[in-house]
N, C-alpha and C positions, 0 to 999 in steps of 0.2 A: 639525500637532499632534504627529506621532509624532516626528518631529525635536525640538522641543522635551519632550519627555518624554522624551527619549534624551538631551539637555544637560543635562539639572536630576538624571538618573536616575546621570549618570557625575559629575556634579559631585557629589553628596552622596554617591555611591554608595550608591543605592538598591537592595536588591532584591525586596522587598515592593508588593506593589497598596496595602495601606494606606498606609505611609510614603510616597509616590506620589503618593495620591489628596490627605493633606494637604500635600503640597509643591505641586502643580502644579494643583487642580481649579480651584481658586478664580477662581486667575489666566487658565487656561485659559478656565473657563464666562465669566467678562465678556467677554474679547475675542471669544470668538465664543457670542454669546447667545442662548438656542436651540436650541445644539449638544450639550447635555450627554451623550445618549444617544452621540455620536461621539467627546466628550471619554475617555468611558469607553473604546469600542475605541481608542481611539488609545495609552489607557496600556499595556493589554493586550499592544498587539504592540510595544509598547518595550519592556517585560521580559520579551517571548517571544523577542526580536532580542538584548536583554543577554546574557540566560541562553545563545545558541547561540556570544554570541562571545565569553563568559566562558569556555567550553566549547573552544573554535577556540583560543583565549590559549595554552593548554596544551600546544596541541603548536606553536601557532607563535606564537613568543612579537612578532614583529613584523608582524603581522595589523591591516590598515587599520579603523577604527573603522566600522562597519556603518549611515553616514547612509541613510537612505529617500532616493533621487534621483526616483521613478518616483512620480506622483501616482495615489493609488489612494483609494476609500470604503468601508468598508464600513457596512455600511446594515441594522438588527435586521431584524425582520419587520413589527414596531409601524410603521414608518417607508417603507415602500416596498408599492406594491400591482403584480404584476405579472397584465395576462390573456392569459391561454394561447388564446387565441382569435384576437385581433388583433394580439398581441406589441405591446399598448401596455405603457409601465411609466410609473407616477407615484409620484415620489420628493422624501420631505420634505426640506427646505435649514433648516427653522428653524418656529418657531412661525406659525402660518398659511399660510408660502410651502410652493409645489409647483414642482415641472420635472418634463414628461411630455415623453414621447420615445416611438417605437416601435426595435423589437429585431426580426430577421427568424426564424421560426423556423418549425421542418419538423416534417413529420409526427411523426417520434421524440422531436422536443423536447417537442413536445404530449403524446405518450407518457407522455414520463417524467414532465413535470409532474401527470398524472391519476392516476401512479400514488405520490406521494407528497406529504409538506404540505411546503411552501417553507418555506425559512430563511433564513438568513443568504445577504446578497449582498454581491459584491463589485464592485463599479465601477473597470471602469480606462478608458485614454485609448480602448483599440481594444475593447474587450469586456464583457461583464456576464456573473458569471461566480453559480450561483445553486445555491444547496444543499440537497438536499430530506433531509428524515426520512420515513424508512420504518418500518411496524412488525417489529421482530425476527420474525424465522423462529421454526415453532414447532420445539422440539429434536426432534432425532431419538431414534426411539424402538424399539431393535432387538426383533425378533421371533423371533430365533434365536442361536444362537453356533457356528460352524465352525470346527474345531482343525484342522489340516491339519500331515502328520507324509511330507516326501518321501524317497525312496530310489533306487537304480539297479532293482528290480524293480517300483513300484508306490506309488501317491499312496493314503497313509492318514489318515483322519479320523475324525471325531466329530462329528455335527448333535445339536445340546438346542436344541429349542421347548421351546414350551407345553405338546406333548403326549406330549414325553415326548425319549428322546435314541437316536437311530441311528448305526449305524460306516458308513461309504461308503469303497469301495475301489476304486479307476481304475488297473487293470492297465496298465503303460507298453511293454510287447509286447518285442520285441528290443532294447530302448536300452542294456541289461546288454552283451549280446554285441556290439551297432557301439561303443562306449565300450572294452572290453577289445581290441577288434582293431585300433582306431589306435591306441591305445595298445601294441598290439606293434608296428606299422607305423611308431610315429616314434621307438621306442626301439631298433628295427634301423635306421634312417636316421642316427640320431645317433650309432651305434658305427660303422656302414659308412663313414660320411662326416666323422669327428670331424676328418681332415686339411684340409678344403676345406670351410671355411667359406660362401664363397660360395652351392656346389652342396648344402649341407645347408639353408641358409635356405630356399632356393627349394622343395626337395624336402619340407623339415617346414612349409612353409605352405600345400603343397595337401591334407596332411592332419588342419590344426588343426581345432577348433571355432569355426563365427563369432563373432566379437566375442571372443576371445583372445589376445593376444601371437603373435608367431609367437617361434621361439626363433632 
């Protein structure tokens, strides 16, 4: 189906689901009767497939035409029942027909399926692949705001609640003083040693900062 919706979609150059629907439903829904719910996903992902190689065209302008080789289904919700019990799954082919099958599945899959409503599935040769909606999270919802202002003597801020706004101050103890004193210690290393490269790299990288350049 998606193949042909790819033929008729580059023949007329289609890019619209409407113009689509009247070029190919028609002909599509007789030949296969019963299918219409599949006719529709099948146009869908020929103009989700055009649009990426419409896209791809652009920068390569000699890009092989993007046929479906891999045989795959997808299946609404209307049309498939799966139970998370027995990992049976029964899936419509057409007006009245069914094909049931069982799927192996583990504690986690059981999991996830309790923890959300099924959707869209996809069927392929080796997999059943099955998509759950979940309800949105509720937004977060802050209870404060902390300004944070750092320096070489001391972490300065600002807390505002509800009940009102405080300054907080985290003294950072000697970090002033060990900061000024490699810093003298690699500024006499790199005038002592400005001739020997070598022996200044080695010497200015036992007293960098981690996660710094050595010079």
């Amino acid at each position: 189906m998606v193949n042909a919706c790819l033929r008729a979609a580059r023949l007329h150059d289609v890019r619209s689901q409407k113009a689509l629907h009247l070029l190919v439903y028609a002909h599509l829904s007789r030949e296969y009767r019963g299918l219409s719910s599949y006719v529709v996903c099948a146009m869908r992902d020929a103009l989700a497939i055009l649009k990426s190689h419409r896209r791809r065209l652009k920068k390569h302008p000699n890009a092989a035409f993007p046929w479906v080789r891999r045989l795959f289904l997808k299946v609404d919700p209307s049309r498939f029942h799966l139970d998370p019990e027995t990992g049976g799954v029964r899936l419509s082919i057409g007006n009245g027909s069914w094909v049931a099958f069982s799927v192996a599945l583990s504690d986690w899959h059981r999991a996830q399926l309790a923890s959300g409503k099924v959707g869209q599935a996809v069927l392929r040769k080796d997999r059943l692949v099955v998509t759950l909606t979940r309800p949105a999270p509720r937004p977060y919802v802050p209870r404060a705001i902390l300004a944070l202002d750092t320096n070489e003597g001391s972490l300065d801020g600002a807390l505002a609640g509800a009940d009102g706004a405080s300054l907080v101050t985290v003294p950072l103890g000697d970090v002033r003083a060990v900061q000024a004193r490699h810093f003298e210690r690699r500024r006499r290393l790199a005038h002592k040693k400005a001739h020997d490269r070598r022996v200044k790299r080695r010497l200015l990288g036992r007293e960098r900062v981690p996660g710094s350049p050595t010079a």
